[in-house]
C-alpha positions as CSV (number, residue, x, y, z in Angstrom):
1,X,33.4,-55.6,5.0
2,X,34.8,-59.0,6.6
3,X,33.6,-61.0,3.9
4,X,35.0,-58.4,1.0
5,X,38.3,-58.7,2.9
6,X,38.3,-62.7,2.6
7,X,37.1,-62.4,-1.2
8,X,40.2,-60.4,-2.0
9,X,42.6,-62.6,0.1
10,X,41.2,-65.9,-1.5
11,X,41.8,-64.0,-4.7
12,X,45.4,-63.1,-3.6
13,X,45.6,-66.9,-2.5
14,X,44.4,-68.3,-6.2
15,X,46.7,-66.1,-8.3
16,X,49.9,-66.4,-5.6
17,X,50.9,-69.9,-6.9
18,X,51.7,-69.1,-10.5
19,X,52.1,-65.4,-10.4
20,X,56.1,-65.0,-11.2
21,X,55.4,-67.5,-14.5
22,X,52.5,-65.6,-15.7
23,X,53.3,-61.7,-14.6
24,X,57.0,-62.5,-16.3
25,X,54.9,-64.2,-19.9
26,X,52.5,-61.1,-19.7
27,X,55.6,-58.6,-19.5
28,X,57.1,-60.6,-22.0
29,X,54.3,-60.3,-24.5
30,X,53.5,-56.7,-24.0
31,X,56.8,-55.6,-24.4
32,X,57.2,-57.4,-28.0
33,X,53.7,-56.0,-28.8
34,X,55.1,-52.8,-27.4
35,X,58.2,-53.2,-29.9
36,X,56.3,-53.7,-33.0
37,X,54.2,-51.2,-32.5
38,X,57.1,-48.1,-31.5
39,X,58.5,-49.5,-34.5
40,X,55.7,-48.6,-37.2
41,X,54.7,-45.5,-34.7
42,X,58.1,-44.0,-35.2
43,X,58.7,-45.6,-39.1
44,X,55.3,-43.7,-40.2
45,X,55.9,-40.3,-37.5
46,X,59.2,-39.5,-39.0
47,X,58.2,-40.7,-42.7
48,X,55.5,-38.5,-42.9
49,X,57.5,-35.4,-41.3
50,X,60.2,-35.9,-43.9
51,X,57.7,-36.3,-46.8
52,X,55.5,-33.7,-46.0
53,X,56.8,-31.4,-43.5
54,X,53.3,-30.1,-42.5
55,X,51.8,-29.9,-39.1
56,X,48.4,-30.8,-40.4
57,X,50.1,-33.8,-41.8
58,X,51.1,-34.3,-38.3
59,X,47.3,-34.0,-37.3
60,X,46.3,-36.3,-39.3
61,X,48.8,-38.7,-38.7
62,X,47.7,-38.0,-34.9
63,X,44.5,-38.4,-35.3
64,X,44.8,-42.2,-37.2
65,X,47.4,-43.0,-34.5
66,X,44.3,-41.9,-31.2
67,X,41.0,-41.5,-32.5
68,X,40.1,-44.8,-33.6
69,X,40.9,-45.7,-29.9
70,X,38.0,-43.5,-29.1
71,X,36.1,-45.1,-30.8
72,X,36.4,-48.1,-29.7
73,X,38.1,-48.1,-26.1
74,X,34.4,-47.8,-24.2
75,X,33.4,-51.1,-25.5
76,X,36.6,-52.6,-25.4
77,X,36.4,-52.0,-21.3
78,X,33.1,-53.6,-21.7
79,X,34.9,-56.6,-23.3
80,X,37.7,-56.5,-20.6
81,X,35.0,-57.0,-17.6
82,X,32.6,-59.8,-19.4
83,X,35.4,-62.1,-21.0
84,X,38.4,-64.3,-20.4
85,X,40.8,-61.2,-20.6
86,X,44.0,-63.3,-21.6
87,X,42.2,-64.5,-24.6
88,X,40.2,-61.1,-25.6
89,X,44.2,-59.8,-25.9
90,X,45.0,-62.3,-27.7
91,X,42.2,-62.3,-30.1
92,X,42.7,-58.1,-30.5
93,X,46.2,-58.2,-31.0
94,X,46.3,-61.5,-34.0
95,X,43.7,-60.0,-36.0
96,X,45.4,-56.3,-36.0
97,X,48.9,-58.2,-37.2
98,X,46.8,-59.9,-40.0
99,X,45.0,-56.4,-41.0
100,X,48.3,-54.8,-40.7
101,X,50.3,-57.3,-42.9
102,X,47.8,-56.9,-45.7
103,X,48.3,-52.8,-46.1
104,X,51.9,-53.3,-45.8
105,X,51.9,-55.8,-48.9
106,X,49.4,-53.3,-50.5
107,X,52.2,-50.5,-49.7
108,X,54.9,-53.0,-50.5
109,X,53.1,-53.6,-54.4
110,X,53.4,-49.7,-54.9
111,X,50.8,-48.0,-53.4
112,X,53.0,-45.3,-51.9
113,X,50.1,-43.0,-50.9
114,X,50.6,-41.3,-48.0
115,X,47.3,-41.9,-47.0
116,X,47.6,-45.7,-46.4
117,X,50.2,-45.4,-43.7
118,X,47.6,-42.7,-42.2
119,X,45.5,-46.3,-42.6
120,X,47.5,-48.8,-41.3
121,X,48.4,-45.8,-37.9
122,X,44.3,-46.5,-37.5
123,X,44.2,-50.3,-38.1
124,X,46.8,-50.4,-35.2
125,X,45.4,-47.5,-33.5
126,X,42.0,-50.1,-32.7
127,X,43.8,-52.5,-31.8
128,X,45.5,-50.7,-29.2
129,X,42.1,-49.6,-28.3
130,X,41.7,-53.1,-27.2
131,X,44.6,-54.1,-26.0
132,X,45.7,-51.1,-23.3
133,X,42.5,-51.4,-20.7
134,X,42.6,-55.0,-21.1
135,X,46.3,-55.4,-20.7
136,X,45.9,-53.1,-17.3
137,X,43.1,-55.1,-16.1
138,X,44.2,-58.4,-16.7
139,X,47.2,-57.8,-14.9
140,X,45.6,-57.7,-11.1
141,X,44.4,-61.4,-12.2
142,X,47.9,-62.0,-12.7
143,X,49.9,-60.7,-9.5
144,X,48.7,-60.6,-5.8
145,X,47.6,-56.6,-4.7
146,X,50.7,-56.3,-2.8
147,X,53.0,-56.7,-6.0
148,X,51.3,-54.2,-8.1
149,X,53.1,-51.1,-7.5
150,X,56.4,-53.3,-8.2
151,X,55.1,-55.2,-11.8
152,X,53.7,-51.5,-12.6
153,X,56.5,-50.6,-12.3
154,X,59.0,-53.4,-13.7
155,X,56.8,-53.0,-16.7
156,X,57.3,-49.3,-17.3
157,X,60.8,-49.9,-17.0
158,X,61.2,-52.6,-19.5
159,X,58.9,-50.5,-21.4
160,X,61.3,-47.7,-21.3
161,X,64.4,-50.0,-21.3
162,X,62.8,-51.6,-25.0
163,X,62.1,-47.8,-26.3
164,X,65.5,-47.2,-25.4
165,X,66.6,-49.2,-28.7
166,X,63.4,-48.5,-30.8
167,X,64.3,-45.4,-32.4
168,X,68.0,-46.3,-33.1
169,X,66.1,-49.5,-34.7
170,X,63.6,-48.0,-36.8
171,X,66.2,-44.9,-37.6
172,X,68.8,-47.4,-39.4
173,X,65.7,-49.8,-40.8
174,X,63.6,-46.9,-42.4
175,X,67.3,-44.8,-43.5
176,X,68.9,-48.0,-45.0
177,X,66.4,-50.5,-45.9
178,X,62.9,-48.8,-46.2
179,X,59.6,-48.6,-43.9
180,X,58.0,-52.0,-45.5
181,X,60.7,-53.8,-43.2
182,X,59.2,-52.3,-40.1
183,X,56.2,-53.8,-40.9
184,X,57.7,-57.4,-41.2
185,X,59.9,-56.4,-37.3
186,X,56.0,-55.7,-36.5
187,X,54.5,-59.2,-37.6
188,X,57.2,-61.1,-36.4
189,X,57.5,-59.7,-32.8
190,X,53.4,-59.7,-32.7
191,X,53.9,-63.7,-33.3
192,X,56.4,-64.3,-30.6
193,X,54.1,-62.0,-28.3
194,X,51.4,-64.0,-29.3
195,X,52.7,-67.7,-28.1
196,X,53.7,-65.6,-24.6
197,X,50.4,-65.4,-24.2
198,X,49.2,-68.7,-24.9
199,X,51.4,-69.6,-21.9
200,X,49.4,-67.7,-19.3
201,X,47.4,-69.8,-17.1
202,X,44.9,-68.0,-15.2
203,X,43.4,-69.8,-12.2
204,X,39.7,-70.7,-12.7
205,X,38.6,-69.4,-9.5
206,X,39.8,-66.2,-10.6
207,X,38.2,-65.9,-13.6
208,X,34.6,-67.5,-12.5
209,X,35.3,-64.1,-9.5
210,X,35.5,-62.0,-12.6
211,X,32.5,-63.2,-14.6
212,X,29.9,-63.9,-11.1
213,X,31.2,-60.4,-10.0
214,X,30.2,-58.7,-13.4
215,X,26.4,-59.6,-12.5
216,X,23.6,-60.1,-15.4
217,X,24.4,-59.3,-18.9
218,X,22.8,-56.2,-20.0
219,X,23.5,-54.4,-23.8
220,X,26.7,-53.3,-24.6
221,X,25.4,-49.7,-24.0
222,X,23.7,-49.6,-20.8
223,X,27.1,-51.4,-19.8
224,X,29.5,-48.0,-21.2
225,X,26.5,-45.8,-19.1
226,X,27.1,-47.8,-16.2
227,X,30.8,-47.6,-16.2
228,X,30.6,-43.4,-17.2
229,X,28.3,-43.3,-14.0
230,X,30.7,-45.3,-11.7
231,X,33.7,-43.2,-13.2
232,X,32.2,-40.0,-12.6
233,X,29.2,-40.4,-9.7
234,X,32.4,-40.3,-7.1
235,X,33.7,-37.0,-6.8
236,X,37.6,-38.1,-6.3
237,X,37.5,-40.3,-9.7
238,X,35.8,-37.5,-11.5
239,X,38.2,-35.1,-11.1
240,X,41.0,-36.8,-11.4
241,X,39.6,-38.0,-14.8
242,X,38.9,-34.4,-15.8
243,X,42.0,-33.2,-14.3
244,X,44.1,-36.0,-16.1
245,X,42.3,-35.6,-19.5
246,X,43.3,-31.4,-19.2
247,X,46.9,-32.3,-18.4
248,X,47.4,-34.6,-21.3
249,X,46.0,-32.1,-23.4
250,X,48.8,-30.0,-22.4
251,X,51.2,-32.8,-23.0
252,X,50.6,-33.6,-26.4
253,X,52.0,-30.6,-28.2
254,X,55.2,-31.8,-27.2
255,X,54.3,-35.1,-27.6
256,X,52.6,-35.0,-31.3
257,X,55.2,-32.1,-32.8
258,X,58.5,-32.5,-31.4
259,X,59.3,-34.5,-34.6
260,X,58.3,-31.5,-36.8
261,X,60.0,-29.2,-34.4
262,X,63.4,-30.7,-34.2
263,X,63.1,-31.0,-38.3
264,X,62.5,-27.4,-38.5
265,X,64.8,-26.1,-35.9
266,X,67.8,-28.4,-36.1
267,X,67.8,-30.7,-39.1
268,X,66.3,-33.4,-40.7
269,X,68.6,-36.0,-40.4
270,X,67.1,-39.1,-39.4
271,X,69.7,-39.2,-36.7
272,X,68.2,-36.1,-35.0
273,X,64.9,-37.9,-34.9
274,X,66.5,-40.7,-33.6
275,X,68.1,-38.8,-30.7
276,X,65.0,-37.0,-29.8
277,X,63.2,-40.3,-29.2
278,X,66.1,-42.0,-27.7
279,X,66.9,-39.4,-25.2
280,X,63.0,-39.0,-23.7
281,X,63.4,-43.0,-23.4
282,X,66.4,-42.9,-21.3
283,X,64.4,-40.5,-18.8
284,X,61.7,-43.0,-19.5
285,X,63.9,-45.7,-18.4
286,X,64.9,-43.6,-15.3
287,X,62.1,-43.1,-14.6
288,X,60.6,-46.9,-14.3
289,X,63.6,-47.7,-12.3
290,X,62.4,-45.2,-10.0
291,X,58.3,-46.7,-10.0
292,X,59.9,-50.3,-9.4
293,X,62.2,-49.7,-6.7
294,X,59.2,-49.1,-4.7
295,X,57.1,-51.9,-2.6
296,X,54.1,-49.3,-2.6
297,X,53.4,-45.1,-3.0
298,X,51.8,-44.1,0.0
299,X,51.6,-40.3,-1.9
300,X,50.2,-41.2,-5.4
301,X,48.5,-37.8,-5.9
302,X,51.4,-35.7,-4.9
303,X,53.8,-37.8,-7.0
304,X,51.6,-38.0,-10.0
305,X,51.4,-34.0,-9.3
306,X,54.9,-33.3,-9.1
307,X,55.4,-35.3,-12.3
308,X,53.1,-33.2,-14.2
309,X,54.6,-29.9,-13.1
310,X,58.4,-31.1,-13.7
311,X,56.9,-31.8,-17.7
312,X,55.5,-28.5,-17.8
313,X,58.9,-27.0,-17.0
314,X,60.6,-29.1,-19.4
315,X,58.1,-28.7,-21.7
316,X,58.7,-24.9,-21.7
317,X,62.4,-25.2,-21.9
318,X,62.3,-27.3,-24.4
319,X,60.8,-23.9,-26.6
320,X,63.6,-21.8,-26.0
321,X,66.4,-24.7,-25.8
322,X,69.7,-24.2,-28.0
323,X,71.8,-25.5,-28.6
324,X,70.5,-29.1,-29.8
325,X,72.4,-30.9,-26.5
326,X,70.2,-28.4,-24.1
327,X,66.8,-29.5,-26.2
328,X,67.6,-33.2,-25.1
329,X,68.2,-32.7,-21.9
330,X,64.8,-31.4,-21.0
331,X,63.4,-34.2,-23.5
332,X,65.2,-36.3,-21.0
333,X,63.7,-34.9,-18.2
334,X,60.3,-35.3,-19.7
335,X,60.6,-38.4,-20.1
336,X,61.4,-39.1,-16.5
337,X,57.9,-38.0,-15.7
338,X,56.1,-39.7,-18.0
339,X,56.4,-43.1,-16.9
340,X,55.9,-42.2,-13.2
341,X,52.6,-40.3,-13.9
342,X,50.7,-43.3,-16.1
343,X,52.4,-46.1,-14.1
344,X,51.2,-44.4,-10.7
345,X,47.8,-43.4,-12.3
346,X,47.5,-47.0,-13.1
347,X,47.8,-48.3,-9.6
348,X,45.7,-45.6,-8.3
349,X,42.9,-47.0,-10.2
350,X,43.4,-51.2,-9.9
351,X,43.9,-50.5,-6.0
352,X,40.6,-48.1,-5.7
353,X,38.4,-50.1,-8.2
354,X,36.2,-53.1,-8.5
355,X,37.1,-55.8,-10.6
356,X,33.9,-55.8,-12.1
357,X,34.4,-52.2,-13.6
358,X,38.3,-52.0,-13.8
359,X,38.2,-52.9,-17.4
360,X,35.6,-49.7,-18.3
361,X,37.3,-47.5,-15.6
362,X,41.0,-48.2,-17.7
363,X,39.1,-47.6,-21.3
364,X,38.0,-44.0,-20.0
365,X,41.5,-43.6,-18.6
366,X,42.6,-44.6,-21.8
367,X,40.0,-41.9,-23.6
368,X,41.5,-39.0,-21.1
369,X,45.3,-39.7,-21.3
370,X,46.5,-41.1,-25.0
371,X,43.3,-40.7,-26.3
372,X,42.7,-36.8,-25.6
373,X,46.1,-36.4,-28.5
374,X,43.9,-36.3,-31.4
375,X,41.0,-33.5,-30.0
376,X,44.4,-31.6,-28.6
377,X,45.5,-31.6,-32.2
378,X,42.7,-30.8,-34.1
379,X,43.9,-27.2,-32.6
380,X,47.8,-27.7,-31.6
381,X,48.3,-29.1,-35.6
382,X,47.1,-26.4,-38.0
383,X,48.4,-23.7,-35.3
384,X,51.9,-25.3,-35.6
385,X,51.6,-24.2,-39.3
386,X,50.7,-20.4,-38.4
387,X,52.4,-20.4,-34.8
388,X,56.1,-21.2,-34.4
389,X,56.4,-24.7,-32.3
390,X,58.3,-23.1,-29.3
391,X,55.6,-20.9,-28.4
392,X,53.3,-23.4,-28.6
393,X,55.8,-25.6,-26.1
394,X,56.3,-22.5,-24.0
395,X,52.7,-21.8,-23.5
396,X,51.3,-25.7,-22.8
397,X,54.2,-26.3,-20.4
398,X,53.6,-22.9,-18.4
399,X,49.8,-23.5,-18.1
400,X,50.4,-27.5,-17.5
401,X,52.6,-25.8,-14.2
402,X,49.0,-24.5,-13.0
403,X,47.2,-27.4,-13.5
404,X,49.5,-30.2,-11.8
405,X,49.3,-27.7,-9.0
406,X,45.3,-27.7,-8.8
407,X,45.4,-31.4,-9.4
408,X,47.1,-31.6,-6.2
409,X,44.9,-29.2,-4.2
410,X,41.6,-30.4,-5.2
411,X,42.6,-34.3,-5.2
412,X,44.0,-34.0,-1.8
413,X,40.9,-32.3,-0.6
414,X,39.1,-35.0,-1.5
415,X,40.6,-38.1,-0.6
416,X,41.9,-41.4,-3.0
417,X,38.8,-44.2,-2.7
418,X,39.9,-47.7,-0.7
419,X,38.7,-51.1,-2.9
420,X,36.3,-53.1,-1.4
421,X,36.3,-56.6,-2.5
């Protein structure tokens, strides 16, 4: 135990002396990355609501936006723990912009087809695969232990501070000049988040820790298997990864139909869209304030808890909500919780884990929360077409109620895990 203590302080020692420059470039790059990307997510969401108006459009459009991540997340978290993690992000994000660039010429030439927005959501939808448990694992090489909970947090609240202006962005972009200039915003912040990156200097000790600690290459599979038995052999991470995956299950009716819901209910101006994503970013924002302010959460689970049940009272509100002032407010207050549950689940998981596995252990978190939406939708879509919206709102957030309160019980019970070192 000594010597796992003096690992991690000679860790803490190596990354101390350029941590502010590269924690502040890292921010920096995710949050242009982040911009792009809320850009074509919201330019193709509200497209296909207006044009189609269906919830198994919606689905679909889901289920290019999540399940290639699926698909490739496992082995991306394999990636994460054998590479040089600045560069693998790197790598991920440039060839996505290129890939992305292409179908938006294609789209720009005249192929109009719904279905190649559907592709580009999955060509970006890869690359986020990639780029979400590396991101969260590269940044404990970047900041000392002790700043974590703060940088989580800073980086939710810029997150939320960015999203703030996205829709109203994208809303005048898409209503005045047409979705192929999201796509060039998209390329141009990628670039810009790109040379961030190439600013990053990672200490060498620190990445020679990462590589000796990841012990002998094995296949790419045996490496998922031994990550899925890490994940779920210790009976605090296992439930909290079931537990997670069920409440985010929960979360994405109002997550994936709130679009088609306000379009139904109240209008389809593209100002109403605008609001609805503008107002849940403003609780966002709120709600990263809140994360930051903190030097550490001694109560994770409760607070991760308490977040999850406030969403399922909003989200039940939000099904009975009139008129359209009362719907945003519990939007708002949804989006309050939101940052505090993934930004607190995120430093649950780089203080409990080994570096050696953080990069799987984040690509099943990744699976469980934003990659759950499309499975959740298979069944939340076509029922939005037979099954008014607000009943579907009504029912998720009253049963997500239950389940933040079992997450709390049982994950108490147990006990978080320390990190040894």
């Amino acid at each position: 135990m000594a010597q796992n203590a003096t690992t991690a302080a000679q860790q803490d020692t190596a990354i101390a002396e350029h941590w502010r420059v590269n924690t502040g470039l890292f921010l920096a790059a995710q949050n242009f990355f982040l911009f792009g990307s809320s850009s074509v997510f919201f330019a193709i969401l509200w497209y296909i609501a207006l044009k189609a108006s269906s919830g198994t459009w919606m689905m679909l459009a889901t289920l290019a936006q999540s399940l290639p991540q699926i698909l490739v997340s496992l082995w991306a978290g394999v990636w994460a723990d054998r590479c040089n993690r600045r560069n693998l992000l790197m790598w991920a994000t440039g060839m996505v912009t290129v890939v992305t660039l292409g179908i938006a010429l294609m789209f720009y030439f005249g192929w109009r087809d719904l279905w190649l927005l559907l592709l580009i959501a999955a060509v970006r939808s890869l690359g986020t695969g990639v780029e979400m448990p590396v991101g969260n694992a590269l940044l404990p090489q970047l900041a000392p232990r002790a700043q974590l909970t703060r940088m989580n947090g800073l980086n939710q609240l810029i997150n939320a501070g960015l999203l703030l202006i996205t829709p109203i962005v994208s809303g005048l972009i898409l209503s005045r000049l047409g979705i192929i200039f999201i796509f060039v915003v998209d390329v141009v912040t990628a670039s810009i988040g790109l040379l961030l990156l190439a600013g990053i200097r990672i200490a060498p000790s620190v990445v020679a820790f990462q590589k000796n600690s990841a012990g002998m290459v094995t296949s790419t599979l045996a490496e998922i298997g031994s990550g899925l038995r890490f994940t779920f052999a210790h009976g605090f991470m296992r439930w909290f990864m079931i537990l997670i995956a069920l409440s985010f299950v929960l979360i994405a009716p109002s997550s994936q139909l709130s679009t088609l819901f306000v379009k139904q209910t109240f209008g389809s101006k593209v100002m109403l869209l605008t609001l609805n994503e503008l107002l849940w970013t403003a609780g966002a924002t709120l709600g990263g304030i809140w994360i930051s302010s903190h030097h550490q959460l001694p109560h994770k689970i409760r607070i991760i808890a308490v977040a999850l049940g406030v969403s399922g009272v909003a989200f039940a509100a939000m099904g009975i909500a009139r008129p359209f002032a009362w719907y945003l407010f519990f939007m708002f207050i949804s989006g309050i919780a939101m940052p505090i549950i993934t930004a607190t689940s995120n430093i649950l998981i780089q203080e409990a884990v080994t570096p050696n596995m953080m990069g799987r252990v984040f690509s099943i978190f990744q699976i469980v929360s934003t990659g759950i939406y499309p499975i959740a939708m298979l069944f939340f879509g076509p029922l939005a077409d037979v099954v008014a919206i607000k009943w579907i709102f009504m029912a998720s957030g009253l049963v997500l109620i239950v389940v933040a309160w079992y997450f709390n019980r049982v994950l108490q019970r147990i006990g978080a895990p320390g990190r040894e070192d």
